[in-house]
Steps between C-alpha positions, in 0.01 A plus 500: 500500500749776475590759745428792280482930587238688388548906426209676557496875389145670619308700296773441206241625205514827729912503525500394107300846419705716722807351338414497128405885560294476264190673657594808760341392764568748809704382786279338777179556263204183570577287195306218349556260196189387322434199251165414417353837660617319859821551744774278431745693722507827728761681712535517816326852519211372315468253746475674786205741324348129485586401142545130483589285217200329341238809563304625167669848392180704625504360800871569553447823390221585794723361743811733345370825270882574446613112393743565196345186252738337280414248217651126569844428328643162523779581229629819735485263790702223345746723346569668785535233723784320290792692683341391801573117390861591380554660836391203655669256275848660528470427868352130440438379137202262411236743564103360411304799414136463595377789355614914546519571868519130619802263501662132584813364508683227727637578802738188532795677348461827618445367917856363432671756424349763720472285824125394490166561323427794740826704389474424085165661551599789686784538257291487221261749644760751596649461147197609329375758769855680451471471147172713516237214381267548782399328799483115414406236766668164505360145579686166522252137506517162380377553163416819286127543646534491853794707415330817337216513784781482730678802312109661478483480894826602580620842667854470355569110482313231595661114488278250529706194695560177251190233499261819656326630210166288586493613816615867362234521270188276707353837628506714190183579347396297166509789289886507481443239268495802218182322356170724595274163353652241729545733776118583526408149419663401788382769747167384336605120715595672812903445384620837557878384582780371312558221781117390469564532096791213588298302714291372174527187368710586191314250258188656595669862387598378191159322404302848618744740420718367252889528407494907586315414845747219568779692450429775732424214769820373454655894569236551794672194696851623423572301234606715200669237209486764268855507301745783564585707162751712495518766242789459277687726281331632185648294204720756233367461180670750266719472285801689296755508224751684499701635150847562491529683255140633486308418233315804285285281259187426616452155293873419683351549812194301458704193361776542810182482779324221373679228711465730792142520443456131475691460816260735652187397419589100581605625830154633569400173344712317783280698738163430349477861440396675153626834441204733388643854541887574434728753565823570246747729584748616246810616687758732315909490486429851762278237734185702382256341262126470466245270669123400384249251612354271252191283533377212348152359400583162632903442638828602351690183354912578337373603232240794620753588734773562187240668304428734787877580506525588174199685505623761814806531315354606216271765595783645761729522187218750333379678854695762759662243690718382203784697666553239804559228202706721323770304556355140427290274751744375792264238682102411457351422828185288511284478834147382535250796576238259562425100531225232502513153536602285226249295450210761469730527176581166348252349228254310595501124392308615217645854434317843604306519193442833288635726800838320490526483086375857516815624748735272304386606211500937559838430679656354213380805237643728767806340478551581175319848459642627838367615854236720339391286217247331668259732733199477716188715520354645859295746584645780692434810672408799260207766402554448096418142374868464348643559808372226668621223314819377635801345279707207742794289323399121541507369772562784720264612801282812354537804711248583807149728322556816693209556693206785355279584539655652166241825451375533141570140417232299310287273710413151452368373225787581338533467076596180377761703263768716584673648282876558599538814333152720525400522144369840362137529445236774364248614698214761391192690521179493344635771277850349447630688736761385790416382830676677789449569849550810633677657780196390763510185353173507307467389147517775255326218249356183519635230338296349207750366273840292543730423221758192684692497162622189270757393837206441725313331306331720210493781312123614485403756728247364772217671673544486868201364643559500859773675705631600828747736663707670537680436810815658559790365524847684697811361498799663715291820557767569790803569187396761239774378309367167450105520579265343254112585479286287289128393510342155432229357352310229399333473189238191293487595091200394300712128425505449868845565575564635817791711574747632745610859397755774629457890444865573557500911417325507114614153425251155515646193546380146566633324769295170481201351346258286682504143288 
């Protein structure tokens, strides 16, 4: 086993949040993070109200009335702890990341150069301390397990002597294990230490407990074989061309790229990686240009990517940004926005079946008929039925429904037809007169008859046999400028049709019909 250092920050989850500044939290306030309505960290303040991590949020909130609660966030924790690691790594490279807050690395190299395993630690800890990354606590074992307790037991550093982890970690209580199922199976036995964990016969561990059991028998007598991964430098995938002199034709631009975008994408290939989501950027002669990510139903191969090219180039040609390409395009840059692995994309021995001849199939008509050639229908956020059908280019991720509750909007079942434009209808009285609602929002008629014209689907006027309504419907009632008042309501003629109408001022309309 290795001689490794473990870097143990306390409470990181707490240090994370105060960091991100994302919530203002006051200064020496009781805080607690919660996941799963249960404390997965507090501060130091919380703890001494009697907060502790693992307590139900009512019962931490007896204990403290003024505990500051904060939802769980493992991406804020990671995030923020990745200048911790570059901190560290600048000081002694190879650095294992167990998770945010919690760190491993081999002390070998560092003990040589700074006189010892007790001085790289103290280094290390002074390093990040100065650099204002909170108090961390260091431990140095034979192997990383034995390390980390020693590092979770430690008032500043702790260094376990080589060949003493067993006896190190004998007395410590089974539930260090980090497994709350073995841990009270073995209380259950009378085994409440790691050194009476060790004393079993390991066969009989692995027949009653299995592989999972085994291995923490092997880490409860000191012996931690578990191999040593450093992280390593995140691989570069993008790409560029650069044009000298630029190029101001789209089509030239497409056909100059194409043997960058093959290099690309089989350099993703070399990394069993498919590229689903890709960012271009179109740089200018000034250095200025225009950058978009594109999506993809399945992965990008040379020739998506070219298409894509051409694409962005076209529409910033016709937009408001045409003026940073004024001048020609200078270089296209090409960088994966997102991945996935490779073989969740290669055909199956037998191909993919209609989902794969489908995507091949709309990729190649948009091809030819452009970004926009080929759309996709979602439903989307809205209070008129037109509104809530969504338009997405192939292959591209349909934007996020914004959330209602959307006042005025129809509710489920919704008609079976909607028509994109509302299409003008008649609606009368008993006497042929029109149907209005008045200032109160009464009906000043009742609606008996309902001519939906030859565009709806005849030209007879129908008796309305059943309706109801209206129900008002406001749309930016905050801007007199642009403020719209209109009334629905549903109607059923004597053929059985049923309706969805708008009263939008004197006008009828018919938004839908129910198929």
């Amino acid at each position: 086993m290795e001689r490794c250092l473990v870097l143990w920050f306390p409470d990181w989850p707490i240090t994370a949040l105060v960091r991100s500044r994302e919530a203002r939290v006051p200064a020496g306030a009781p805080v607690a993070i919660l996941a799963k309505n249960h404390v997965v960290a507090c501060s130091a303040a919380a703890r001494r109200e009697g907060v502790r991590r693992g307590m139900r949020r009512r019962d931490a909130q007896s204990r403290c009335p003024a505990l500051v609660l904060v939802p769980d966030d493992p991406v804020r924790d990671a995030r923020e702890f990745l200048p911790v690691a570059d901190e560290i790594e600048r000081l002694s490279p190879g650095l294992q990341i167990l998770r945010p807050g919690l760190c491993c690395l081999r002390i070998r190299g560092p003990a040589r150069y700074y006189g010892g395993e007790l001085p790289a630690a103290l280094v290390l800890l002074g390093t990040l301390r100065d650099a204002g990354f909170g108090e961390a606590r260091a431990g140095v074992a034979d192997g990383r397990f034995a390390a980390e307790q020693a590092a979770r037991r430690a008032e500043d550093v702790l260094v376990v002597p080589e060949g003493g982890s067993p006896e190190f970690l004998a007395p410590l209580p089974v539930s260090t294990l980090d497994d709350e199922g073995l841990a009270g199976l073995l209380e259950q036995l009378g085994v409440r230490t790691l050194g009476a964990f060790a004393a079993l016969d390991a066969t009989a561990v692995l027949d009653r407990f299995g592989p999972e059991g085994a291995l923490r028998h092997a880490l409860a007598a000191g012996d931690d074989a578990r191999r040593f991964v450093p992280r390593g430098p995140a691989p570069d995938h993008a790409a560029e061309i650069a044009f000298e002199p630029p190029l101001a034709l789209a089509e030239q631009v497409a056909f100059a790229v194409r043997i960058t975008a093959e290099r690309f994408v089989a350099q993703l290939a070399r990394d069993g990686l498919a590229c689903t989501e890709l960012r271009i950027g179109l740089v200018g002669p000034e250095g200025d240009g225009a950058e978009r990510v594109w999506a993809h139903a399945a992965s990008f191969d040379a020739a998506a990517v070219v298409d894509r090219v051409r694409w962005q180039l076209e529409g910033v040609q016709g937009s408001a940004r045409a003026e940073a390409l004024r001048g020609g395009v200078a270089a296209v840059r090409l960088s994966p926005e997102a991945v996935g692995a490779l073989a969740a994309h290669e055909p199956g021995l037998f191909g993919r079946g209609a989902d794969e001849r489908v995507s091949h199939t709309m990729s190649r008509i948009q091809a030819m008929l452009g970004h926009r050639g080929v759309l996709t229908v979602s439903i989307g956020g809205g209070r008129r039925l037109a509104d809530r059908a969504v338009l997405t280019p192939w292959g591209e991720r349909p934007p996020r429904p914004q959330e209602g509750p959307w006042p005025g909007s129809l509710p489920a079942p919704h008609p079976a037809s909607v028509y994109p434009e509302p299409i003008p209808v008649a609606v009368t009285g008993a006497g042929g007169e029109p149907v209005r609602v008045g200032e109160r929002g009464a009906l000043l008629a009742e609606p008996t008859w309902i001519d939906p014209g030859t565009p709806a689907g005849g030209a007879a006027r129908r008796r309305i046999m059943a309706w109801a309504g209206p129900w008002p419907l406001v749309e930016r009632g905050w801007d007199p400028a642009a403020a719209r008042r209109s009334h629905r309501f549903q109607v059923v003629d004597e053929t059985g049709s049923a309706w969805a109408l708008l009263l939008d001022g004197g006008d009828w309309s018919a938004e839908g019909r129910y198929d």
